[in-house]
N, C-alpha and C positions, 0 to 999 in steps of 0.2 A: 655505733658503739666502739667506744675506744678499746684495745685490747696489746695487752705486751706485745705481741709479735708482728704488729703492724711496722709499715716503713714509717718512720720518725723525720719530719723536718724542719729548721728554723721555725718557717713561717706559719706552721701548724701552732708550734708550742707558743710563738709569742703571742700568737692571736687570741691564744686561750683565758680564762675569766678565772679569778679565785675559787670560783663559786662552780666554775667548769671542772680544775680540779679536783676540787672537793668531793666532785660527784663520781671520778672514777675509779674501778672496782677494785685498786692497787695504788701502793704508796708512792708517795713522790715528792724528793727533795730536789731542790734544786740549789748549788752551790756556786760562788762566785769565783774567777781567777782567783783567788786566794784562799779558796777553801771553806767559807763562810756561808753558813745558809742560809739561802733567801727564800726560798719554798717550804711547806713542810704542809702537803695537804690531810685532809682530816681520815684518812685511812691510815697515812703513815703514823699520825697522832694517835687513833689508838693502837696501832702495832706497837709502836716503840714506849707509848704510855708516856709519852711529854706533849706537851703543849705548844703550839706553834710558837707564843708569844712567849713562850721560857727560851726559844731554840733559833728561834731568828736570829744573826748576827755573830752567833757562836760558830766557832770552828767547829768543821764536823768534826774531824777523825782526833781531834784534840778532847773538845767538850762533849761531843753529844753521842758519838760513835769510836771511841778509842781501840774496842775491838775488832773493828773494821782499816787502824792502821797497821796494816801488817801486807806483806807480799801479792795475799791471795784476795787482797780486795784495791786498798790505795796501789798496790805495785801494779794491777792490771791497770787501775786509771792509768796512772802515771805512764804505761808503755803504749797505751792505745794514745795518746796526746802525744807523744814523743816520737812517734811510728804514724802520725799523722791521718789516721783513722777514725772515726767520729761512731765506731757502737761496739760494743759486745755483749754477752750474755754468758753468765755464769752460775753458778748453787754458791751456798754461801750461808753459814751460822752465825748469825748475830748472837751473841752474850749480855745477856742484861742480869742485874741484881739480881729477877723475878724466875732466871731460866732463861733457856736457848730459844731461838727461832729460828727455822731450815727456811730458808727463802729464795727465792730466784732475782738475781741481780740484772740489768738491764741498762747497760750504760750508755750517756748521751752525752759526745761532743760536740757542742754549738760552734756556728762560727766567730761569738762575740768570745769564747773563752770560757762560758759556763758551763756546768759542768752539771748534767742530768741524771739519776737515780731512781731508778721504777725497780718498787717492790715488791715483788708477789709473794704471798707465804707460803710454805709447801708443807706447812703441819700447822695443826688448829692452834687457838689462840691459848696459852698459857697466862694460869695467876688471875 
Protein backbone atom coordinates (compact mmCIF):
# COMPACT_ATOMS: atom_id res chain seq x y z
CA UNK A 1 0.00 0.00 0.00
CA UNK A 2 1.18 3.02 -1.29
CA UNK A 3 0.74 6.02 1.33
CA UNK A 4 1.89 9.85 1.45
CA UNK A 5 4.43 9.56 3.91
CA UNK A 6 6.35 6.86 2.44
CA UNK A 7 10.12 7.44 1.05
CA UNK A 8 9.52 8.41 -2.74
CA UNK A 9 12.15 7.42 -5.46
CA UNK A 10 12.82 7.85 -9.25
CA UNK A 11 12.73 4.22 -9.88
CA UNK A 12 9.62 3.57 -7.75
CA UNK A 13 7.46 6.33 -9.59
CA UNK A 14 8.82 5.41 -13.13
CA UNK A 15 8.09 1.96 -12.78
CA UNK A 16 4.52 2.64 -11.92
CA UNK A 17 1.29 1.78 -14.44
CA UNK A 18 -1.41 4.41 -15.28
CA UNK A 19 -3.67 2.02 -13.94
CA UNK A 20 -1.32 1.79 -10.71
CA UNK A 21 -1.99 5.31 -10.26
CA UNK A 22 -5.17 5.50 -10.68
CA UNK A 23 -5.50 3.09 -7.99
CA UNK A 24 -4.03 5.13 -5.24
CA UNK A 25 -5.78 6.59 -2.26
CA UNK A 26 -4.59 10.41 -3.18
CA UNK A 27 -4.13 12.70 -6.15
CA UNK A 28 -1.29 12.85 -8.30
CA UNK A 29 -0.01 15.13 -10.90
CA UNK A 30 2.84 14.95 -12.37
CA UNK A 31 4.43 18.14 -14.15
CA UNK A 32 7.06 18.54 -16.83
CA UNK A 33 10.43 20.89 -16.45
CA UNK A 34 8.09 23.39 -17.84
CA UNK A 35 5.38 23.13 -15.88
CA UNK A 36 3.00 21.15 -18.00
CA UNK A 37 0.97 18.14 -16.97
CA UNK A 38 1.68 14.96 -17.82
CA UNK A 39 -0.06 13.02 -14.95
CA UNK A 40 -3.31 13.63 -13.52
CA UNK A 41 -4.44 10.30 -11.94
CA UNK A 42 -8.33 9.60 -11.38
CA UNK A 43 -8.43 10.71 -7.54
CA UNK A 44 -6.96 14.06 -8.43
CA UNK A 45 -9.74 14.06 -11.45
CA UNK A 46 -12.32 13.96 -9.07
CA UNK A 47 -10.71 16.22 -6.50
CA UNK A 48 -10.19 18.81 -8.66
CA UNK A 49 -13.37 17.85 -11.09
CA UNK A 50 -11.47 18.06 -14.50
CA UNK A 51 -10.61 15.50 -16.61
CA UNK A 52 -7.30 14.15 -17.27
CA UNK A 53 -7.76 14.61 -21.13
CA UNK A 54 -8.99 18.30 -20.59
CA UNK A 55 -5.67 18.80 -18.36
CA UNK A 56 -2.89 16.93 -19.94
CA UNK A 57 -0.46 19.30 -21.57
CA UNK A 58 -1.93 22.44 -19.87
CA UNK A 59 0.26 24.59 -17.54
CA UNK A 60 -0.57 23.92 -14.28
CA UNK A 61 -0.25 26.97 -12.24
CA UNK A 62 -1.40 28.90 -15.40
CA UNK A 63 -4.42 26.69 -16.64
CA UNK A 64 -5.38 24.24 -14.37
CA UNK A 65 -4.36 25.43 -10.85
CA UNK A 66 -3.87 29.41 -10.88
CA UNK A 67 -4.52 29.48 -7.28
CA UNK A 68 -1.71 27.41 -6.39
CA UNK A 69 0.64 30.18 -8.27
CA UNK A 70 1.48 32.19 -5.37
CA UNK A 71 4.47 31.99 -2.71
CA UNK A 72 2.82 29.26 -0.45
CA UNK A 73 2.70 26.63 -3.03
CA UNK A 74 4.87 27.41 -6.79
CA UNK A 75 7.30 29.61 -4.32
CA UNK A 76 7.95 26.27 -2.09
CA UNK A 77 8.50 24.20 -5.58
CA UNK A 78 10.40 26.74 -6.81
CA UNK A 79 12.85 26.94 -3.55
CA UNK A 80 12.95 23.23 -2.92
CA UNK A 81 14.48 22.89 -6.93
CA UNK A 82 16.71 25.88 -6.37
CA UNK A 83 18.06 24.67 -2.84
CA UNK A 84 18.59 21.35 -4.57
CA UNK A 85 16.25 19.14 -2.40
CA UNK A 86 13.87 16.67 -3.96
CA UNK A 87 10.66 16.67 -1.23
CA UNK A 88 8.39 18.61 1.15
CA UNK A 89 5.23 18.57 2.66
CA UNK A 90 2.87 21.29 3.41
CA UNK A 91 -1.42 22.20 4.07
CA UNK A 92 -2.51 24.05 1.40
CA UNK A 93 -6.28 25.45 0.13
CA UNK A 94 -6.91 24.94 -3.23
CA UNK A 95 -9.90 27.47 -4.81
CA UNK A 96 -12.10 26.23 -7.25
CA UNK A 97 -15.32 27.98 -8.86
CA UNK A 98 -17.32 25.05 -6.68
CA UNK A 99 -15.36 26.12 -2.99
CA UNK A 100 -12.12 25.46 -1.11
CA UNK A 101 -10.22 22.28 -0.53
CA UNK A 102 -7.88 21.94 2.68
CA UNK A 103 -5.31 19.48 1.28
CA UNK A 104 -1.86 18.14 2.14
CA UNK A 105 0.68 18.82 -0.32
CA UNK A 106 3.58 16.30 -1.03
CA UNK A 107 6.33 17.48 -3.30
CA UNK A 108 8.51 15.41 -5.52
CA UNK A 109 11.79 16.39 -7.25
CA UNK A 110 12.81 13.72 -9.93
CA UNK A 111 16.07 13.65 -11.25
CA UNK A 112 14.78 14.05 -14.85
CA UNK A 113 13.45 17.49 -13.77
CA UNK A 114 9.86 16.54 -13.11
CA UNK A 115 8.07 17.69 -10.89
CA UNK A 116 5.63 15.43 -8.51
CA UNK A 117 2.40 16.45 -6.60
CA UNK A 118 0.46 14.08 -4.09
CA UNK A 119 -2.63 15.16 -2.92
CA UNK A 120 -4.32 14.20 0.10
CA UNK A 121 -7.70 16.08 1.19
CA UNK A 122 -8.02 17.25 4.71
CA UNK A 123 -11.81 17.98 4.42
CA UNK A 124 -14.62 16.03 2.56
CA UNK A 125 -15.54 16.44 -0.88
CA UNK A 126 -17.46 19.66 -1.82
CA UNK A 127 -20.27 20.42 -4.54
Amino acid sequence: MHTLTEVLNDEQLAAMTPHEFDALPYGVIKLDGRGRVTLFNAVEQRLAKRAANATIGKDFFRDVAPCADVQAFRGRLDALRDAGQNTETFDFVFTFPWGTREVRIRLWIATDGASWIFVTPLTPALG
